[in-house]
C-alpha positions, 0 to 999 in steps of 0.5 A, a space after each residue: 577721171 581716175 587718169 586725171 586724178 593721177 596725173 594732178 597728184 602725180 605733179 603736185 607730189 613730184 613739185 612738192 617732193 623736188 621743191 622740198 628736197 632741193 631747199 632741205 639740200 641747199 639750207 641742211 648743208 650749212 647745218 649738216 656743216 657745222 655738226 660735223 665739225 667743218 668736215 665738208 667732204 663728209 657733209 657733202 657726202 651725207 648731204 647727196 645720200 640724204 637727197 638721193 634717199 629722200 627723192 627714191 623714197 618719197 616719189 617711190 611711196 607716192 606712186 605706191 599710194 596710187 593702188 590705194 585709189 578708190 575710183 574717182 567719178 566726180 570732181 569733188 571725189 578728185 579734190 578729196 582723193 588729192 587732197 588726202 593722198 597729198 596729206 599723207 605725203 606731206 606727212 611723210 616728208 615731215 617724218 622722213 625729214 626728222 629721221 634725217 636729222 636725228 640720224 645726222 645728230 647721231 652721226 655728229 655725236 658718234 664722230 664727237 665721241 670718237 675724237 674725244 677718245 682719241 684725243 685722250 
């Protein structure tokens, strides 16, 4: 029961984690975009490390996850061990997805500050 419990965790994190990461890619460019000033070799460039990172992170985090498994011998105790374990990659999609963003922010302001020096 275990090796099914896996396999169903193991799709719905892989279609969550390249579904997720994909949308974030396509939509985050314009924004990434428009931080940088229209920068657009930078914004791809930071836009590619943050789904490569992001893929690596959250499919190595849940293939971790699996040596927390309890031993699953009923169906309701599948159910359960997917749902949480589930939960606690989504928690982490979320979490990784604001660190994106506050580091792209800080990324924007250091390069804003350092064309604001220039300029002076």
């Amino acid at each position: 029961m275990n090796t099914l419990t896996y396999l169903l965790y193991l799709l719905i994190t892989y279609w969550i984690t390249v579904h997720v990461g994909l949308r974030f890619y396509k939509n985050g460019r314009i924004y990434i975009l428009d931080m940088l000033k229209g920068d657009e070799a930078l914004t791809d460039f930071i836009n590619k490390l943050l789904l490569i990172g992001y893929f690596l992170l959250n499919l190595g985090y849940a293939g971790l996850m699996l040596q927390l498994w309890e031993t699953v011998t009923t169906y309701i105790q599948m159910l359960e061990s997917i749902i949480s374990m589930t939960g606690r990659i989504l928690i982490t999609l979320a979490l990784i997805h604001y660190i994106n963003m506050a580091t792209i922010l800080w990324i924007s302001r250091r390069q804003n500050s350092l064309h604001h020096h220039k300029t002076k």
